[in-house]
PDB file of N, H, CA, C and O in Angstrom:
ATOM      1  N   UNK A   1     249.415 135.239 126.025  1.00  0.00           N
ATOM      2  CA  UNK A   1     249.195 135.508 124.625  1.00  0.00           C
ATOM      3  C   UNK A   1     248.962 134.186 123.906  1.00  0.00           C
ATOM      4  O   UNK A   1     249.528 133.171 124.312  1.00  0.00           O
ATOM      5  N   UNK A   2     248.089 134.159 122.774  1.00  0.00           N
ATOM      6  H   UNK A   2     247.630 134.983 122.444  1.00  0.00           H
ATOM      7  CA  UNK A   2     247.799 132.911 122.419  1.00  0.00           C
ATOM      8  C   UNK A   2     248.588 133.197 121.094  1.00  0.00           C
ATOM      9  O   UNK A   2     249.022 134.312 120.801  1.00  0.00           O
ATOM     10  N   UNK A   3     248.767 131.736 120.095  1.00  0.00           N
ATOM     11  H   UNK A   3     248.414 130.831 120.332  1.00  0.00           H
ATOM     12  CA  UNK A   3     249.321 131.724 118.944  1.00  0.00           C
ATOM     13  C   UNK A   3     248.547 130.711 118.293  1.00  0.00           C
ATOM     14  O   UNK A   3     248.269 129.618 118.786  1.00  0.00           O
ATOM     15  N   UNK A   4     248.165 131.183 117.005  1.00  0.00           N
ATOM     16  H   UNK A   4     248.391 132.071 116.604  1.00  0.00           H
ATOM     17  CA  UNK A   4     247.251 130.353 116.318  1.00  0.00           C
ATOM     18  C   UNK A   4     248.477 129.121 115.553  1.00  0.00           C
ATOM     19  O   UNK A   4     249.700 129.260 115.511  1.00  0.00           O
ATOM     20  N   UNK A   5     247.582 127.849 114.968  1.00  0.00           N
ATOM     21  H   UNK A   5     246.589 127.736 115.003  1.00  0.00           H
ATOM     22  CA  UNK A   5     248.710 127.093 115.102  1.00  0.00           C
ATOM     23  C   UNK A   5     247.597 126.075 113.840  1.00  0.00           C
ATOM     24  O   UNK A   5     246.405 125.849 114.047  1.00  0.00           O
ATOM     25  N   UNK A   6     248.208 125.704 112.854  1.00  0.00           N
ATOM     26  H   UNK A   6     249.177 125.887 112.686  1.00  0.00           H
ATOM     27  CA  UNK A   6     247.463 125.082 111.953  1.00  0.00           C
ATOM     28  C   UNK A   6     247.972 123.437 112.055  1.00  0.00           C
ATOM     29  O   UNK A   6     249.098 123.122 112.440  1.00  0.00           O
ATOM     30  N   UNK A   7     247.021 122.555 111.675  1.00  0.00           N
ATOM     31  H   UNK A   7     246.107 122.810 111.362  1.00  0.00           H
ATOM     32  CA  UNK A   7     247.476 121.438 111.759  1.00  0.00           C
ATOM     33  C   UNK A   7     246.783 120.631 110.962  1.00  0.00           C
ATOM     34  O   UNK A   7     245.712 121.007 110.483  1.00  0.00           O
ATOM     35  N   UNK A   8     247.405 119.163 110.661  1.00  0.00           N
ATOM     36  H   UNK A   8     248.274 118.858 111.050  1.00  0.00           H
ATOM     37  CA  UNK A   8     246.293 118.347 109.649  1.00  0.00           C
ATOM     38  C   UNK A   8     246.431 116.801 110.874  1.00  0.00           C
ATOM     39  O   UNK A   8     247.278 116.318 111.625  1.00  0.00           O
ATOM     40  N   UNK A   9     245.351 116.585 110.543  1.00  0.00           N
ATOM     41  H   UNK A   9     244.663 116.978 109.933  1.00  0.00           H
ATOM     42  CA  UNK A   9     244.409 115.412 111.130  1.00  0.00           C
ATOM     43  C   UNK A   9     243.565 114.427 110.003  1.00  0.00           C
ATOM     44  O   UNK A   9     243.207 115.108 109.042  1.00  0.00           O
ATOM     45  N   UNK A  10     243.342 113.627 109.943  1.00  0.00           N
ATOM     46  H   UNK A  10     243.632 113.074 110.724  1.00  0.00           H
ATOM     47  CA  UNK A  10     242.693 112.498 109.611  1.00  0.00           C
ATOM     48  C   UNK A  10     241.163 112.858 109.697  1.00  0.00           C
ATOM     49  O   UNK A  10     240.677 113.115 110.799  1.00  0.00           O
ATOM     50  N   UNK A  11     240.235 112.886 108.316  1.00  0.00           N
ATOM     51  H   UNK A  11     240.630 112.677 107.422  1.00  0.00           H
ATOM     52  CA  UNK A  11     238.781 113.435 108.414  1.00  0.00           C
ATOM     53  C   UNK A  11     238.102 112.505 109.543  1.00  0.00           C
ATOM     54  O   UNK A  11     237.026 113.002 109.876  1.00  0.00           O
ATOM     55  N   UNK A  12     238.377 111.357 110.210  1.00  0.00           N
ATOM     56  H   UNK A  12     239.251 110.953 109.939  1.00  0.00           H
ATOM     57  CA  UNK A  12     237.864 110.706 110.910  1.00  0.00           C
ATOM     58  C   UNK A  12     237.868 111.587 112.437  1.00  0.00           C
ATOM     59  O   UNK A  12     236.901 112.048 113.043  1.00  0.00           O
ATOM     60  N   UNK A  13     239.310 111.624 112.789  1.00  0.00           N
ATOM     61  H   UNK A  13     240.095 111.250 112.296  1.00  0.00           H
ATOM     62  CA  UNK A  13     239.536 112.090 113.855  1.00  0.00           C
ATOM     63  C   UNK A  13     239.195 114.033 113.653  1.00  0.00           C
ATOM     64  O   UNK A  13     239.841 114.696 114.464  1.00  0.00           O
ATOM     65  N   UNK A  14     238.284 114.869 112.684  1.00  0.00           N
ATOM     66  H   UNK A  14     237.760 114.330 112.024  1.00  0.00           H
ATOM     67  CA  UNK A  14     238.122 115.864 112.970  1.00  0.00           C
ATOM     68  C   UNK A  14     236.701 115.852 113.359  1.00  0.00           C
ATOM     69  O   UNK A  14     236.219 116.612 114.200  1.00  0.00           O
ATOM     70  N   UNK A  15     235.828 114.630 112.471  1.00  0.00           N
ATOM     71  H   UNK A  15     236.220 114.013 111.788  1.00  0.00           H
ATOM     72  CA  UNK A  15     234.485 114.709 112.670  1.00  0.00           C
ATOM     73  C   UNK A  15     234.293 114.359 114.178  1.00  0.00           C
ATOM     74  O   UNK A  15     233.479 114.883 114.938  1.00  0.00           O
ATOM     75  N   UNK A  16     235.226 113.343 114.482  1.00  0.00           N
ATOM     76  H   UNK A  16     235.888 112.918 113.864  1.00  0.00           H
ATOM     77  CA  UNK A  16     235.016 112.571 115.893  1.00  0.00           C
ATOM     78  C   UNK A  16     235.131 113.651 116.719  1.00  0.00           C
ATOM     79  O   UNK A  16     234.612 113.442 117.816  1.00  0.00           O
ATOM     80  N   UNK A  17     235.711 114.926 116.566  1.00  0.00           N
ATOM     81  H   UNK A  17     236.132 115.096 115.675  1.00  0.00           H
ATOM     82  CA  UNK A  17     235.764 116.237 117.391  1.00  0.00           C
ATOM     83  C   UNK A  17     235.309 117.234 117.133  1.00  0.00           C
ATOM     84  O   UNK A  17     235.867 118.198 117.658  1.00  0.00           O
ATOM     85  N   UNK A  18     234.263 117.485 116.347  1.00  0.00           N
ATOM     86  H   UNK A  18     233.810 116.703 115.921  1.00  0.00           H
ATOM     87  CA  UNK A  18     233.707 118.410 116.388  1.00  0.00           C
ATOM     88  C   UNK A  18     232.115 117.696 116.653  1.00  0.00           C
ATOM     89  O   UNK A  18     231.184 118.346 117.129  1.00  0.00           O
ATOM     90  N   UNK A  19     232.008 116.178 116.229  1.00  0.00           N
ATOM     91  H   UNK A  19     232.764 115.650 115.842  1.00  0.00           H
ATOM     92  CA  UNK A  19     230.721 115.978 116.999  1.00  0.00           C
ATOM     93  C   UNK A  19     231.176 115.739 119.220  1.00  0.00           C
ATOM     94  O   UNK A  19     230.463 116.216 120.103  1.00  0.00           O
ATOM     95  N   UNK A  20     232.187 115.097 119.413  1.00  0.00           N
ATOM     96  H   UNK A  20     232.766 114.709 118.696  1.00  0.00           H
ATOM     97  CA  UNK A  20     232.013 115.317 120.576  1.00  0.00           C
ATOM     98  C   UNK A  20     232.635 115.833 121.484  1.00  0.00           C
ATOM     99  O   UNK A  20     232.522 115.532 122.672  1.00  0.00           O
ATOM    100  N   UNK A  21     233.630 116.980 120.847  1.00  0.00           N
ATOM    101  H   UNK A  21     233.722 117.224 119.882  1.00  0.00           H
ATOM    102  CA  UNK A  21     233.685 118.092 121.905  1.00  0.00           C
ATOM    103  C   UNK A  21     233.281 119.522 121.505  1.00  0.00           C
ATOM    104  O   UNK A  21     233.420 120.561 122.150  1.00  0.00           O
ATOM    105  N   UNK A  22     232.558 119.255 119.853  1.00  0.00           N
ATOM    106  H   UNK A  22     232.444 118.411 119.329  1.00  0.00           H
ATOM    107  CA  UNK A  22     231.799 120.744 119.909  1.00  0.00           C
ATOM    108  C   UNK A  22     232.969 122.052 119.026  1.00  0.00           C
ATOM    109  O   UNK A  22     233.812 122.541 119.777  1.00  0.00           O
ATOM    110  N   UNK A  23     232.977 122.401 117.979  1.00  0.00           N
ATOM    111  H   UNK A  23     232.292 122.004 117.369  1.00  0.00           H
ATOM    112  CA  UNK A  23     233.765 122.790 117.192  1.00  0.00           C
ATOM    113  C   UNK A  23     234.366 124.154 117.821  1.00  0.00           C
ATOM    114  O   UNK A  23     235.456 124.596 117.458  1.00  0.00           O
ATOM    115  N   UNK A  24     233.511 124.817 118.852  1.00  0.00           N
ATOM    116  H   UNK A  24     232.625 124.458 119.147  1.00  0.00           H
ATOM    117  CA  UNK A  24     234.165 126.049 119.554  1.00  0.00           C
ATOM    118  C   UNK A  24     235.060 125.611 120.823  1.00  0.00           C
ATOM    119  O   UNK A  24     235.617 126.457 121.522  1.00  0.00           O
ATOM    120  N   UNK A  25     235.166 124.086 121.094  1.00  0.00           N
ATOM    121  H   UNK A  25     234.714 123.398 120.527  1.00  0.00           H
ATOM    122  CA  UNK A  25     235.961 123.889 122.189  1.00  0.00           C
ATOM    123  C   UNK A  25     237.388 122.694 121.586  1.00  0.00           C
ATOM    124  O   UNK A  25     238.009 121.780 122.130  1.00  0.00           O
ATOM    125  N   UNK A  26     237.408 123.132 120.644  1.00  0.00           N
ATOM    126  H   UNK A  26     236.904 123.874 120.203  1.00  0.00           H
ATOM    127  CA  UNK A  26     238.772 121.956 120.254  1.00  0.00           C
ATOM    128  C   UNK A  26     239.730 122.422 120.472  1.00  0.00           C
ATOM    129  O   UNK A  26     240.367 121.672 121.213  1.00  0.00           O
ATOM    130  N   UNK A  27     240.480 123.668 120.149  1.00  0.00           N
ATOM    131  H   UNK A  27     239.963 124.276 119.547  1.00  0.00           H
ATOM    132  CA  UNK A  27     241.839 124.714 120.769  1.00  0.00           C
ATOM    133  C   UNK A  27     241.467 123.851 122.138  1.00  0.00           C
ATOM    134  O   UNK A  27     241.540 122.625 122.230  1.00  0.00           O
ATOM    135  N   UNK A  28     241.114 124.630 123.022  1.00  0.00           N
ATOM    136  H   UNK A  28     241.055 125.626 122.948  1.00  0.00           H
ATOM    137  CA  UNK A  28     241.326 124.231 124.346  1.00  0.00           C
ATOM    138  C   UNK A  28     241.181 122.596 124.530  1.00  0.00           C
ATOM    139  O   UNK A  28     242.274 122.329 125.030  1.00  0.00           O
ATOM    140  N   UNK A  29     240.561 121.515 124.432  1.00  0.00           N
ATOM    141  H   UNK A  29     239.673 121.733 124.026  1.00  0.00           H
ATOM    142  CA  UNK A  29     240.686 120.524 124.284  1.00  0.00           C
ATOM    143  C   UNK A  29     242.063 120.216 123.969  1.00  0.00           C
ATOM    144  O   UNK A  29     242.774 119.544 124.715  1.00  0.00           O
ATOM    145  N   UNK A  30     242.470 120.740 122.788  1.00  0.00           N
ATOM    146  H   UNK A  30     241.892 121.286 122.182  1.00  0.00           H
ATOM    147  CA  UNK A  30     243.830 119.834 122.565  1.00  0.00           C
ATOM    148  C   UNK A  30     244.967 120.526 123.303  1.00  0.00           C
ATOM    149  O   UNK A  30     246.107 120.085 123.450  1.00  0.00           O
ATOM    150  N   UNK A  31     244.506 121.608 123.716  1.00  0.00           N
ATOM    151  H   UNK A  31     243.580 121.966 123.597  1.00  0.00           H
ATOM    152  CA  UNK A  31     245.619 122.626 124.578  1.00  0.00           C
ATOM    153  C   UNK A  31     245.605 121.728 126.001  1.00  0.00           C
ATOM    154  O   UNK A  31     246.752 121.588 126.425  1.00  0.00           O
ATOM    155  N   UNK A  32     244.954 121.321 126.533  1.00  0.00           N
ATOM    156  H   UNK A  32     244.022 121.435 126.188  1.00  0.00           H
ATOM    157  CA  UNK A  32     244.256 120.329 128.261  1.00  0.00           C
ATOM    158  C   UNK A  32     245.157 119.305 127.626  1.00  0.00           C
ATOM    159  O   UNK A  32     245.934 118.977 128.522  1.00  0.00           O
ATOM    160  N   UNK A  33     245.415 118.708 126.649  1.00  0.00           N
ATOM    161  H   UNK A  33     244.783 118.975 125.921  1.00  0.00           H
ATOM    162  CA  UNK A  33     245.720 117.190 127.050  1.00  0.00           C
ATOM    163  C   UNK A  33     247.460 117.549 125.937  1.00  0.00           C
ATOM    164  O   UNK A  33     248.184 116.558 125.832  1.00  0.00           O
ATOM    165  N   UNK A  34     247.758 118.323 125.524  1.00  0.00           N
ATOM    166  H   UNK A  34     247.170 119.127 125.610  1.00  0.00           H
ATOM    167  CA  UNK A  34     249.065 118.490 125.488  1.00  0.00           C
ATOM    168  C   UNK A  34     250.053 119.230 126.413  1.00  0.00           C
ATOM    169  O   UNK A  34     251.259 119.013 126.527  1.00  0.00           O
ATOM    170  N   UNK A  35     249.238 120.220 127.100  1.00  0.00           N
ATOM    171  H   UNK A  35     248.258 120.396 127.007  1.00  0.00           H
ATOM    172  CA  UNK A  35     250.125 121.156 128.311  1.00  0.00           C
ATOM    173  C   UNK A  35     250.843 120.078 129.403  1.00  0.00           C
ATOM    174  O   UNK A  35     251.831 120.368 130.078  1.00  0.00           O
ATOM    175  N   UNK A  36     250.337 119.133 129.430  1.00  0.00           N
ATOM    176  H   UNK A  36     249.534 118.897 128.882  1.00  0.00           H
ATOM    177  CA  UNK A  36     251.445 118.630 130.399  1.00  0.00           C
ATOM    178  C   UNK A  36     252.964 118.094 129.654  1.00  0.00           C
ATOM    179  O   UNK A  36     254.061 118.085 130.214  1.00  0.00           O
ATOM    180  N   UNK A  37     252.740 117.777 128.610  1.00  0.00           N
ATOM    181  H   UNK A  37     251.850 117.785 128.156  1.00  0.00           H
ATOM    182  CA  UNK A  37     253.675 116.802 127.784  1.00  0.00           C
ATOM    183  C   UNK A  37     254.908 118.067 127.236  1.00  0.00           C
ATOM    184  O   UNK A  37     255.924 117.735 126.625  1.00  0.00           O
ATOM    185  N   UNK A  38     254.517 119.806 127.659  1.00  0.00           N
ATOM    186  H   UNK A  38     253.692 120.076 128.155  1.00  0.00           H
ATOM    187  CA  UNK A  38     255.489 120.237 126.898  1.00  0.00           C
ATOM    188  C   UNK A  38     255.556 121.495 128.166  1.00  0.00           C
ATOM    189  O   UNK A  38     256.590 122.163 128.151  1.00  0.00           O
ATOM    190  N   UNK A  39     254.805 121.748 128.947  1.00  0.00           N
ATOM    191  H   UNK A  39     253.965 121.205 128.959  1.00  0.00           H
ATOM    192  CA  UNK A  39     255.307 122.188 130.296  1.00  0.00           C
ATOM    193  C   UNK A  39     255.421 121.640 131.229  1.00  0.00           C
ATOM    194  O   UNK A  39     254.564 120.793 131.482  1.00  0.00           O
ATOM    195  N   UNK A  40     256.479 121.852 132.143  1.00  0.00           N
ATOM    196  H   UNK A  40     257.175 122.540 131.938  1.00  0.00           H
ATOM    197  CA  UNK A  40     257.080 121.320 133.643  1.00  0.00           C
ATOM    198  C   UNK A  40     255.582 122.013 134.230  1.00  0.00           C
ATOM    199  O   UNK A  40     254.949 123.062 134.113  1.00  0.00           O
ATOM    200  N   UNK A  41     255.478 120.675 134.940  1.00  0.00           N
ATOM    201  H   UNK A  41     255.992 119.823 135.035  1.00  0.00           H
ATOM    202  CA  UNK A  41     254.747 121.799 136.568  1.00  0.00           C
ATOM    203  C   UNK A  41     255.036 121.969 137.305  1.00  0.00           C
ATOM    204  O   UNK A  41     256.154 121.484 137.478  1.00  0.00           O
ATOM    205  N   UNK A  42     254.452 122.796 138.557  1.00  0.00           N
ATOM    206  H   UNK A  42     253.543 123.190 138.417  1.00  0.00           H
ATOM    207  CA  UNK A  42     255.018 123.596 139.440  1.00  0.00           C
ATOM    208  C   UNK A  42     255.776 122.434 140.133  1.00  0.00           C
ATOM    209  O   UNK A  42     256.943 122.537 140.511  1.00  0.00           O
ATOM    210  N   UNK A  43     254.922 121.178 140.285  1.00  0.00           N
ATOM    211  H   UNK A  43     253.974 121.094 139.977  1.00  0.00           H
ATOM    212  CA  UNK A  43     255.070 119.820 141.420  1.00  0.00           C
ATOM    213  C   UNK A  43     256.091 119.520 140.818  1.00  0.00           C
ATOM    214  O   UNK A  43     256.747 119.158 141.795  1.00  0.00           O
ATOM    215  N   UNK A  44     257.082 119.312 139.559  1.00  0.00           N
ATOM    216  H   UNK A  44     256.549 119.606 138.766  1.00  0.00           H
ATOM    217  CA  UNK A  44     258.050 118.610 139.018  1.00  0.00           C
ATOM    218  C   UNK A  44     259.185 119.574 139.201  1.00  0.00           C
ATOM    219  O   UNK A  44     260.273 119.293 139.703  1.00  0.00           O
ATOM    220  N   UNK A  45     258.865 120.567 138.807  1.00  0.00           N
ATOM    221  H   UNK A  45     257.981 120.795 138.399  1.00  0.00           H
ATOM    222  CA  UNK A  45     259.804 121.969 139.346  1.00  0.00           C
ATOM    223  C   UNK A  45     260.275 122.026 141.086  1.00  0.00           C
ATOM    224  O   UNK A  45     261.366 122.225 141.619  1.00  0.00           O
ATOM    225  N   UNK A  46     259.011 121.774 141.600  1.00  0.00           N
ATOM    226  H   UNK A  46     258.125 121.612 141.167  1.00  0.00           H
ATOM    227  CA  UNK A  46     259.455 121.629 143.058  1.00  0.00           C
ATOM    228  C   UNK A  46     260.239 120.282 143.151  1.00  0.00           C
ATOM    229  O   UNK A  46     261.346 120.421 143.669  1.00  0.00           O
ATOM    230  N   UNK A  47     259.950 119.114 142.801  1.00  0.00           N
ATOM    231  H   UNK A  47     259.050 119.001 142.379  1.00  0.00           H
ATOM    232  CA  UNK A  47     260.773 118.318 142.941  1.00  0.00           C
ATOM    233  C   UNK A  47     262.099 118.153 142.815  1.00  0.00           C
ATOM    234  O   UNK A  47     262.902 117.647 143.599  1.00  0.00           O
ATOM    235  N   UNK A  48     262.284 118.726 141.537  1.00  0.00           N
ATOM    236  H   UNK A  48     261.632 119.137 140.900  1.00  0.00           H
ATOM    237  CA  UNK A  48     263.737 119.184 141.017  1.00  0.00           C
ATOM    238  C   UNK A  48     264.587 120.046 141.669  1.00  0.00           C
ATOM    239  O   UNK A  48     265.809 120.178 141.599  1.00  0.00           O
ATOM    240  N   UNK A  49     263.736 120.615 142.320  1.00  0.00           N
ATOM    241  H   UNK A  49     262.744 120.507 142.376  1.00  0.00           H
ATOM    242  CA  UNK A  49     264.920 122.066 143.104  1.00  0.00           C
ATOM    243  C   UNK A  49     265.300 120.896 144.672  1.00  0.00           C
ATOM    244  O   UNK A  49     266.454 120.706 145.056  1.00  0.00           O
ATOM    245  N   UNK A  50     264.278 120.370 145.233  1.00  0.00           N
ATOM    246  H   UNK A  50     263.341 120.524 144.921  1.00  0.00           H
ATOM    247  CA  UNK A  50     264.573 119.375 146.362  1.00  0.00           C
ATOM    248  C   UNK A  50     265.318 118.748 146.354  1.00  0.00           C
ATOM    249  O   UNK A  50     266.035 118.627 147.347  1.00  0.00           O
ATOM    250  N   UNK A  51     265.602 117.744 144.757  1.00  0.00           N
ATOM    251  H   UNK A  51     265.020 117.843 143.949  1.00  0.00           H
ATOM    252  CA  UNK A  51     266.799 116.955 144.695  1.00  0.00           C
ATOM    253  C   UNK A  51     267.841 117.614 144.464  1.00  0.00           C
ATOM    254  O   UNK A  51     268.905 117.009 144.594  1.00  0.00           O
ATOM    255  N   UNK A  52     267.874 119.102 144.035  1.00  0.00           N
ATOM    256  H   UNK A  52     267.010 119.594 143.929  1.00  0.00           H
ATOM    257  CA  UNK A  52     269.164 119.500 143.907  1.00  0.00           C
ATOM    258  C   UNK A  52     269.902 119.699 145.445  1.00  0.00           C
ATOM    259  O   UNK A  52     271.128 119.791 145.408  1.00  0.00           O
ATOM    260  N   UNK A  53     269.402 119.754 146.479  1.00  0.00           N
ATOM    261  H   UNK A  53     268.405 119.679 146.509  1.00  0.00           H
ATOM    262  CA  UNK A  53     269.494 120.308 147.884  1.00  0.00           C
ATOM    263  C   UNK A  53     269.998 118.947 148.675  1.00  0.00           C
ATOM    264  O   UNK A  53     269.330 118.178 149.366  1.00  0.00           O
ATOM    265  N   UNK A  54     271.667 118.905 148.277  1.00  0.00           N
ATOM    266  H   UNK A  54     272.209 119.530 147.715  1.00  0.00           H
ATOM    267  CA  UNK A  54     272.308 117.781 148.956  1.00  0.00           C
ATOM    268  C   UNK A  54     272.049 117.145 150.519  1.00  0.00           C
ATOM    269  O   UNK A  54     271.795 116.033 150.982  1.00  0.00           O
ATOM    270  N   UNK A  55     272.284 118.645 151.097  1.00  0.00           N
ATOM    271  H   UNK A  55     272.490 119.548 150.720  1.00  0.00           H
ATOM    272  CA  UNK A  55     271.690 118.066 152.121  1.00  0.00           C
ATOM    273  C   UNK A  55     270.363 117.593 152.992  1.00  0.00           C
ATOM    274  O   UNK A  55     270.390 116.765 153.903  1.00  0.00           O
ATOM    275  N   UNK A  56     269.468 118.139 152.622  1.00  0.00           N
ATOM    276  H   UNK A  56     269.447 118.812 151.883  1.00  0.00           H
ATOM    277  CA  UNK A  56     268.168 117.978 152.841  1.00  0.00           C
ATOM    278  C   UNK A  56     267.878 116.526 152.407  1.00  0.00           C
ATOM    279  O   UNK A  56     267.020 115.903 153.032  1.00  0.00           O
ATOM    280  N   UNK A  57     268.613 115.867 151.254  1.00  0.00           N
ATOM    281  H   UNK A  57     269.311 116.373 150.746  1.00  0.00           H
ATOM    282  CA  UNK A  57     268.469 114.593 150.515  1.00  0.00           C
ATOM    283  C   UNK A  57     269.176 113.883 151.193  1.00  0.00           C
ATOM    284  O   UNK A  57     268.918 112.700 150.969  1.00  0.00           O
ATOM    285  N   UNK A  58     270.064 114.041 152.030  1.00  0.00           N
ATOM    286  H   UNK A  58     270.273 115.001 152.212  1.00  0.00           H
ATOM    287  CA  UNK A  58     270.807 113.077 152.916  1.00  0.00           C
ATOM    288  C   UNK A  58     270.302 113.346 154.139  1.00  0.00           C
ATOM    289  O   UNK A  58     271.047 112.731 154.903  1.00  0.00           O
ATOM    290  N   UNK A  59     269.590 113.824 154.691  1.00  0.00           N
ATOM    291  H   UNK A  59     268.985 114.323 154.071  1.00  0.00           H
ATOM    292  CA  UNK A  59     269.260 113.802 156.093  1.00  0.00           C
ATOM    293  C   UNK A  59     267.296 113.790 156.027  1.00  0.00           C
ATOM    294  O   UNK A  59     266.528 114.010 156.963  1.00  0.00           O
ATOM    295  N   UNK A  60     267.022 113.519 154.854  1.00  0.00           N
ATOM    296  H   UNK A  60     267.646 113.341 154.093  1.00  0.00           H
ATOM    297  CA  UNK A  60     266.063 113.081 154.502  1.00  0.00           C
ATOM    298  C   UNK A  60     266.632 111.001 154.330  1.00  0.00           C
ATOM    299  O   UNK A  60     265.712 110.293 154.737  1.00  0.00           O
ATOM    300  N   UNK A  61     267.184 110.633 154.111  1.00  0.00           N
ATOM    301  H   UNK A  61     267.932 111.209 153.780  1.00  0.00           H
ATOM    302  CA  UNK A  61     267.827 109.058 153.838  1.00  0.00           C
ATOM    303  C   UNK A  61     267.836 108.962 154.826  1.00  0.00           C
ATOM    304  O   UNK A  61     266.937 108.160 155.080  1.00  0.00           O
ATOM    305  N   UNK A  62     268.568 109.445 156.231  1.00  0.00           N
ATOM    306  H   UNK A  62     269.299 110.096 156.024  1.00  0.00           H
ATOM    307  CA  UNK A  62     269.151 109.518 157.216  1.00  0.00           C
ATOM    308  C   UNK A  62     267.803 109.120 157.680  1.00  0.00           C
ATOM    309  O   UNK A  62     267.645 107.945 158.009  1.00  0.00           O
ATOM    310  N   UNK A  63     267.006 109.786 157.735  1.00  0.00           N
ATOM    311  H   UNK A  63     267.135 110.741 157.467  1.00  0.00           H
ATOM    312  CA  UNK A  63     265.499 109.584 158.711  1.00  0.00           C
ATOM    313  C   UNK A  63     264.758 108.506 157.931  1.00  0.00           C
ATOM    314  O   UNK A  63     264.455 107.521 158.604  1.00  0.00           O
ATOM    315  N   UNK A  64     264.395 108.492 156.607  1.00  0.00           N
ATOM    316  H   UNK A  64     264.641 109.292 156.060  1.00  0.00           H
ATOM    317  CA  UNK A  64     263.822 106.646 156.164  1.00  0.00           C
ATOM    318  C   UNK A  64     264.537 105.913 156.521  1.00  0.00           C
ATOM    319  O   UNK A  64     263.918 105.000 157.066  1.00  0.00           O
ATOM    320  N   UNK A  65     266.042 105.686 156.546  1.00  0.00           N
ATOM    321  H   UNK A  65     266.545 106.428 156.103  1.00  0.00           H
ATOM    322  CA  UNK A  65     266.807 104.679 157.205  1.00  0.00           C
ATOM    323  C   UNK A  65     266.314 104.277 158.641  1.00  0.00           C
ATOM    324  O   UNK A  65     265.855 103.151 158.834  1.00  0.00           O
ATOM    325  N   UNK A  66     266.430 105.369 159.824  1.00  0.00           N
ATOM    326  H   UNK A  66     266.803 106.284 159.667  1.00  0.00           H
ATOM    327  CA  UNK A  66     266.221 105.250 160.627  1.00  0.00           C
ATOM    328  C   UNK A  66     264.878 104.837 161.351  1.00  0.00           C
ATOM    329  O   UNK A  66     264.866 104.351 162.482  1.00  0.00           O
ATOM    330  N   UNK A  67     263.624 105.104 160.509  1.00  0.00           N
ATOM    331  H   UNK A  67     263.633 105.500 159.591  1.00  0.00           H
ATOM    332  CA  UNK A  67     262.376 104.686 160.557  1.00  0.00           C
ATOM    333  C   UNK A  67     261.796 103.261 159.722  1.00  0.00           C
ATOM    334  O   UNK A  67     260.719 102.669 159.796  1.00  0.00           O
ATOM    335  N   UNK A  68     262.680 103.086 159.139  1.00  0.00           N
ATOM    336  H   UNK A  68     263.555 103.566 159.079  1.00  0.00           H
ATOM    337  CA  UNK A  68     262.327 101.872 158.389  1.00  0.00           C
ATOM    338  C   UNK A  68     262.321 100.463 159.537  1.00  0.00           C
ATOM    339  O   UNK A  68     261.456  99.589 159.479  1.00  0.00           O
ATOM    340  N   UNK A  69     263.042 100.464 160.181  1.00  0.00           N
ATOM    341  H   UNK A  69     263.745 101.174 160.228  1.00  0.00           H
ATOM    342  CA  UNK A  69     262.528  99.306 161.078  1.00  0.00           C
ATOM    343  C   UNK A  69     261.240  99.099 161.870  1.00  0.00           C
ATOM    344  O   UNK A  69     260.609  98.099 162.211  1.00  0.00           O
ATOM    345  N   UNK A  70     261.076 100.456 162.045  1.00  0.00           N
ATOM    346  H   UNK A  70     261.589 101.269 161.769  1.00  0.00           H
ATOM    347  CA  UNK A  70     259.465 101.144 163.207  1.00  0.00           C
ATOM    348  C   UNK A  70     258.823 100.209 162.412  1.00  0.00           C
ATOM    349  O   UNK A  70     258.861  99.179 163.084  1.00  0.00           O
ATOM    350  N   UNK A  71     258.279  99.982 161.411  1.00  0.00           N
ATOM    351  H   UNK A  71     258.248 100.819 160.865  1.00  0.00           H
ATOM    352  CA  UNK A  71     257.615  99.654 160.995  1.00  0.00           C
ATOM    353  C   UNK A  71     257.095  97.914 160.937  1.00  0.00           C
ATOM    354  O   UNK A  71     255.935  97.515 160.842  1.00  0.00           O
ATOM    355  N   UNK A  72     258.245  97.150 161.019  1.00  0.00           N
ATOM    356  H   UNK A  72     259.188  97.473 161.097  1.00  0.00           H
ATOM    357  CA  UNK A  72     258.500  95.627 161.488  1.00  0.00           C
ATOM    358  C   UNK A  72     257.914  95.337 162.689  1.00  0.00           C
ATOM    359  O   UNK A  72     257.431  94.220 162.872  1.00  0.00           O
ATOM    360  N   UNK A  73     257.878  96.400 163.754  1.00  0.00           N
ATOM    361  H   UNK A  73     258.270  97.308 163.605  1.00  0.00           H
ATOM    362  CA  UNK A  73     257.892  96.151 165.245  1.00  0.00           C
ATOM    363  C   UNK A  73     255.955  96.585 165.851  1.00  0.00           C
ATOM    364  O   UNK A  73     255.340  96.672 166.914  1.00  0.00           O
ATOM    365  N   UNK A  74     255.667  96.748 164.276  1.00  0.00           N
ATOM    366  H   UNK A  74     256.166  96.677 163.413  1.00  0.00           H
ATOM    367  CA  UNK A  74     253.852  97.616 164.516  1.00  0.00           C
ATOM    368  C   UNK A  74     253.445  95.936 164.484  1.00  0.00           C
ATOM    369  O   UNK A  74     253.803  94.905 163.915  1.00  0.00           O
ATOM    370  N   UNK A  75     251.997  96.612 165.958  1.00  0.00           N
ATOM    371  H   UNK A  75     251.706  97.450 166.421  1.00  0.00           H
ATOM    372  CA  UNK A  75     250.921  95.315 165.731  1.00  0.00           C
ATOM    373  C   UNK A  75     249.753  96.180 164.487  1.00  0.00           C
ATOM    374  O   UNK A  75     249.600  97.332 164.080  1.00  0.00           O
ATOM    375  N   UNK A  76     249.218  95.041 164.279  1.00  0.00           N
ATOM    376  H   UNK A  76     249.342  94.106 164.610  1.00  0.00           H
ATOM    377  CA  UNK A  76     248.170  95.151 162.802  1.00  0.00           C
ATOM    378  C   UNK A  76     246.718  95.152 163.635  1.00  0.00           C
ATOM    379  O   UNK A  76     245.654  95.217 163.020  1.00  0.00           O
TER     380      UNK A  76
END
């Protein structure tokens, strides 16, 4: 469902958008470059549930610990 939403702007910054993104595409324009700043995404959501998962986070350490030397012992 959409919600209409009024706002004030600076006559500079309305002309600057309706000459270059076109006066039927500004909703969505400003909807693209605010949706991240006020919804989680799925990728941050997934992240969050991972770190909640004690153990998976320690036996995830457990294995970079343990692989972190492999890496000293590589030819280039």
């Amino acid at each position: 469902m959409q919600k209409k939403l009024t706002i004030s702007i600076d006559e500079e910054v309305y002309t600057g958008l309706h000459n270059i993104i076109g006066s039927r595409k500004i909703s969505k324009f400003i909807e693209d470059l605010v949706r991240p700043y006020v919804i989680k995404s799925e990728l941050v959501s997934g992240y969050e549930q991972m770190a909640k998962d004690k153990v998976r986070e320690e036996e995830a350490l457990e294995w970079a610990e343990a692989t972190c030397g492999d890496s000293i012992h590589e030819t280039r």
